[in-house]
C-alpha positions as CSV (number, residue, x, y, z in Angstrom):
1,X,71.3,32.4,156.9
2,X,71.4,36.1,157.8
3,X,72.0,37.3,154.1
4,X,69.0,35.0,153.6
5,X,66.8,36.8,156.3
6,X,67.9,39.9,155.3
7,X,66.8,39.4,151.5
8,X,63.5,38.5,152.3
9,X,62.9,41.5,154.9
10,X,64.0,43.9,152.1
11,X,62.4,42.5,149.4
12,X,58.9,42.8,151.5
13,X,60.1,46.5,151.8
14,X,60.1,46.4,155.9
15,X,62.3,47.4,158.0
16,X,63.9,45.7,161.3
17,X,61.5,46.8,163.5
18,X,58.5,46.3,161.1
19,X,59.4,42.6,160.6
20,X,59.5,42.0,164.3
21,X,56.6,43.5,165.3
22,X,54.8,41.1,162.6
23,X,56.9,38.1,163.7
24,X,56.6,39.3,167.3
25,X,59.9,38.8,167.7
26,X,62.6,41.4,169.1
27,X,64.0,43.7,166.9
28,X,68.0,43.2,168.6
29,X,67.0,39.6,167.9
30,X,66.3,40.3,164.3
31,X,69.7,42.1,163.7
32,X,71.6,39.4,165.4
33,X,70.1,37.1,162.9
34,X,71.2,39.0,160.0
35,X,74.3,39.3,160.8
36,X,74.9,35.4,161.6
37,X,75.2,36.6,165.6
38,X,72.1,33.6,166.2
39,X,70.8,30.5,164.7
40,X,67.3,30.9,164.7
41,X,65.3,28.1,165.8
42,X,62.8,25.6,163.8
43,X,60.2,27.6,165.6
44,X,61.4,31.2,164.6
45,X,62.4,30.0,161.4
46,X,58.9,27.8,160.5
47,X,57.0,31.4,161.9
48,X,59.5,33.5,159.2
49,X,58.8,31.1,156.7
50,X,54.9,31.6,157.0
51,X,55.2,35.3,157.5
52,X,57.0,35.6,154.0
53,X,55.3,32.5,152.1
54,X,58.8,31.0,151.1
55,X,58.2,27.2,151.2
56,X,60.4,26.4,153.6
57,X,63.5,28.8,152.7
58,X,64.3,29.6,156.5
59,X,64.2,26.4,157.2
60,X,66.1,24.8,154.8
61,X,68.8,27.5,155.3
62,X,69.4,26.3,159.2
63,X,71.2,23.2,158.5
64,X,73.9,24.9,156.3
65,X,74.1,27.4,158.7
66,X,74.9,25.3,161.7
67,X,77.6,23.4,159.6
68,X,79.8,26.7,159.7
């Protein structure tokens, strides 16, 4: 999920803080994520997948994540 996360933020060219401000979401927050330190929730993840248009691709990635 984090590698995931991580993808899309650097393939949009922003960095940590960038993405939070536009997902309004704290930047610690953010680098937990990527590293797999925190699951994000439907709601984080649902907001992500609008903010980077990837039909679902956050979402789709929590399930396999929780599994490990």
């Amino acid at each position: 999920m984090g590698l995931v996360l991580r993808q899309l933020r650097e393939c949009a060219c922003l960095t940590q803080r960038q993405l939070a401000e536009l997902a309004r979401y704290d930047r610690a927050w953010l680098g937990r994520a990527e590293r797999d330190g925190y699951l994000l929730p439907e709601q984080q993840a649902a907001a992500l997948d609008a903010l980077f248009d990837t039909q679902g691709l956050p979402r789709q990635c929590r399930p396999a994540a929780y599994r490990m």
